[in-house]
N, C-alpha and C positions, 0 to 999 in steps of 0.2 A: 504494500500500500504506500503512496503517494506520503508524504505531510505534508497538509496544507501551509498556506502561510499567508498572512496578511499582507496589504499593498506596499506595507512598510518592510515587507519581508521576515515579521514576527511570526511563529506557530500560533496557528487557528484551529487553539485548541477543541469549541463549538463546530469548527466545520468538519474538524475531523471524525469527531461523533459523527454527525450525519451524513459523512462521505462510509465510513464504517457500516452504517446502518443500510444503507444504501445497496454495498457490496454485499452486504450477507444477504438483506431477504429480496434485494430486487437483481442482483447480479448471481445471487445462489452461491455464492464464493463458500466453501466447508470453515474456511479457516482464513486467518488476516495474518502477512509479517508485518509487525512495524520495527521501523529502525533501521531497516534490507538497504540497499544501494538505494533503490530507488524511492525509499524513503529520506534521501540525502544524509545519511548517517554521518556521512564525513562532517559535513556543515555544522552538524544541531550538538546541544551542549549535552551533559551526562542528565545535570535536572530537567532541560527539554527532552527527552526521552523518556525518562523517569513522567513524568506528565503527561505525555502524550501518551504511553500505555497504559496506563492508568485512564484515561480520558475513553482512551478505544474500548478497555477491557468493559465500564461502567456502561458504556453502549450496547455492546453485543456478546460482551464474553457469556452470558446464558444460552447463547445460540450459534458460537462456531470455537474453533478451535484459533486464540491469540497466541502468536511464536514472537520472541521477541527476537530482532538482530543485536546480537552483542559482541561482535567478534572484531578484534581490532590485529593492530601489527605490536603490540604489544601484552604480551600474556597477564600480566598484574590485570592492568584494567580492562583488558576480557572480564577475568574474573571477576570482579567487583561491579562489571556490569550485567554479570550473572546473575550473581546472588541479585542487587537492585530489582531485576527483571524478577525472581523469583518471589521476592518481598513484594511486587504489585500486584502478582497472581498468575502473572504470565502462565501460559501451558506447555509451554516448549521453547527452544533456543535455538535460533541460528547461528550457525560459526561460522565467518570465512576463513580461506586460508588468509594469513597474515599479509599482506601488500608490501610491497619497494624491500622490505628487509632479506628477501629472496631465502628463509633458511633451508636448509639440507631435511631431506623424509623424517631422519630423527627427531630434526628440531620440530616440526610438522604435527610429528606422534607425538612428540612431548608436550607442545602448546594446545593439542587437541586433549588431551587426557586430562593436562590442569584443569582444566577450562570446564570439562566433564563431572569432575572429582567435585570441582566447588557446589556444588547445587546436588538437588535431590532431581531437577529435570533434565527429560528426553533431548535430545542434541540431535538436531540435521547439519551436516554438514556440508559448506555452499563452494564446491569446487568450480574455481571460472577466473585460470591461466591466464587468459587473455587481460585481463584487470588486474590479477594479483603479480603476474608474471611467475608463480609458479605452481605447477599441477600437483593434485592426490598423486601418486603414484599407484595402480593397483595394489601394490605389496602392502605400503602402508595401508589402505582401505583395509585391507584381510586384517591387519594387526589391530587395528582399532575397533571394529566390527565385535572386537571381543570385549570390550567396554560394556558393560550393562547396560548405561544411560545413552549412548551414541546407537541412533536407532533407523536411520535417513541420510540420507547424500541429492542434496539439488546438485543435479548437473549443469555446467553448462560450459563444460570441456567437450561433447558434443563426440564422445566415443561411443558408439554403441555399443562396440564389441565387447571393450575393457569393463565398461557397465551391466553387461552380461554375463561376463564371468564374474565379477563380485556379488551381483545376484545367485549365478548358481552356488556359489561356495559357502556365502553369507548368509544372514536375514535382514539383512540391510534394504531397508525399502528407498527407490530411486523417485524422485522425481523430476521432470521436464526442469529445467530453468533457462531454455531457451523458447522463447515460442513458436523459432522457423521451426524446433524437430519435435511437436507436441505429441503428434502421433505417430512418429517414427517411436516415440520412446515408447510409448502405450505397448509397439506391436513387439518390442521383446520385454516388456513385463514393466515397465514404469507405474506406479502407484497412482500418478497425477501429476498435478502442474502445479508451480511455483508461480505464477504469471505475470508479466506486466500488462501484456492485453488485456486479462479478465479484469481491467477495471471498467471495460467498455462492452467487452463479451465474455462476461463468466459465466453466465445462464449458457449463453451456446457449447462455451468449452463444455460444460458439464454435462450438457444433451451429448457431445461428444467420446465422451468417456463411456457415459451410460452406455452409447450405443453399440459401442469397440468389443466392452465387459461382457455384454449382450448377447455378442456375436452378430451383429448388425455392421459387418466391416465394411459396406459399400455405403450404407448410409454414416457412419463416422467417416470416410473419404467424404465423401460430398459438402458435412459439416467445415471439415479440412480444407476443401476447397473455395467453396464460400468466405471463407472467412480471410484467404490471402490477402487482400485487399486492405483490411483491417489489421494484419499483425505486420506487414508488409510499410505501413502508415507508421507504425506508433515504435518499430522496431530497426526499421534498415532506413528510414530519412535523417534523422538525428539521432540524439543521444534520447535512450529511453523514458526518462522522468522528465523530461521537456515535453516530449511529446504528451506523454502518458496527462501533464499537467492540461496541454494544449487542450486534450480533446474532452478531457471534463467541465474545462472552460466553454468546451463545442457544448458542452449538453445542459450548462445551468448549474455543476456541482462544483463543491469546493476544489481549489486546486493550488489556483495562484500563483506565484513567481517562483521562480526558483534561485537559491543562491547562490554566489558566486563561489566557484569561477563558471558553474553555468549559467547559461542568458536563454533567456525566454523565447520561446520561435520568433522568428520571422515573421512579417504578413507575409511572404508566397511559400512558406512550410508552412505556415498556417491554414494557408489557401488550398494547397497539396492535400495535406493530413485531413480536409473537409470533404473534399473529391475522394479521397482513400476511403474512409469513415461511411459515406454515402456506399461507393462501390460495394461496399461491403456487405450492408443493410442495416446500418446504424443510422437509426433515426435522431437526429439533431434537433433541437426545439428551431 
């Protein structure tokens, strides 16, 4: 999930309730992360966090499953943003790998297991090389799998294969964290999706799933195919919480600016992401 923010660029803490409320019973979304990348984690301070879960959970935690993002380049204050997160009620924990510090699989193992240790909560862990600049490695997956609380892996290293064999081996449940390969991941055993789409289409993701689980594979293709248009817009034109913001702006819900160092679209990625959005059959007020 997004965090809102005021024109002044302050957390909107009121819209976030009702951007929350929103996603769970009119986007059907199972579960909310706040704090994720695309909740500008980098940006927001420990007490806005601290706040905004709190804010979210007061909204809907009766009705979906709230993960909080706590994972930093720093193992100390992962942990302390653990416990924080567990002390507000959160139900789960996102880790990423640690960013710019580049450590070696041990260190990897070792910052994923403190991190796990400190809290009584389940742990998904948010693999995605491309941002952190550096990957899970298989091997480590297998060694940490063994962790009690480490339960989940979002990918978005975008390996089928290697995510296959940690499924066979593991009980490590995978999910999507890209949305070009939602259903690619589905067709070798993905759990579900991590999404930054489903702020615009999580009812359809979710018809999507249904459908897969089903056995309904031609109509989960068609959902997948529909829906290009739309993840296509909000994923491969910019940066994703740009967009993701742009187009709840498209519909009348909370969004707002984004802070620096990102800058708010354009009018013609604005213009773009409306034609995408449309293409798609996302209805815009």
């Amino acid at each position: 999930m997004i965090t809102p923010m005021t024109a002044d660029g302050a957390v909107d803490y009121d819209g976030a309730a009702r951007l929350a409320s929103y996603l769970v019973d009119e986007m059907r979304n199972d579960g909310l992360v706040i704090s994720g990348t695309t909740g500008e984690s980098p940006t927001t301070t420990d007490a806005e966090k601290d706040r905004l879960l709190r804010a979210v959970i007061e909204a809907v935690g009766d009705r979906a499953s709230i993960v909080a993002g706590v994972g930093t380049n720093d193992t100390a204050h992962t942990c302390e943003l653990a416990r924080q997160a567990q002390r507000a009620g959160a139900a789960g924990l996102l880790l990423v790998t640690p960013y710019y510090n580049k450590p070696p699989q041990s260190g990897l193992v070792a910052h994923f297991t403190k991190a796990a240790d400190s809290t009584g909560l389940p742990v998904m862990l948010y693999d995605i090389p491309g941002r952190t600049g550096t990957p899970i490695k298989t091997e480590s997956l297998l060694q940490l799998a063994e962790h009690p609380r480490i339960v989940a892996v979002k990918d978005a290293k975008g390996d089928l294969f290697a995510g296959s064999q940690v499924m066979l081996a593991t009980g490590l449940a995978f999910y999507s964290g890209d949305d070009l390969l939602n259903l690619p991941w589905l067709s070798v055993g993905a759990a579900g999706f991590v999404s930054v789409a489903g702020h615009v289409i999580g009812d359809r993701l979710h018809d999507m799933i249904d459908a897969y689980l089903a056995g309904r594979v031609a109509e989960a293709r068609q959902i997948h195919l529909d829906l290009l248009p739309v993840v296509a817009g909000i994923m491969t034109r910019t940066q994703g919480v740009i967009a993701a913001k742009a187009a709840l702006g498209l519909l009348g819900l909370p969004g707002g600016i984004v802070r620096g160092p990102l800058i708010d679209a354009t009018p013609a990625e604005l213009e773009q992401l409306r034609t995408d959005l449309v293409a798609g059959g996302v209805k815009l007020r």
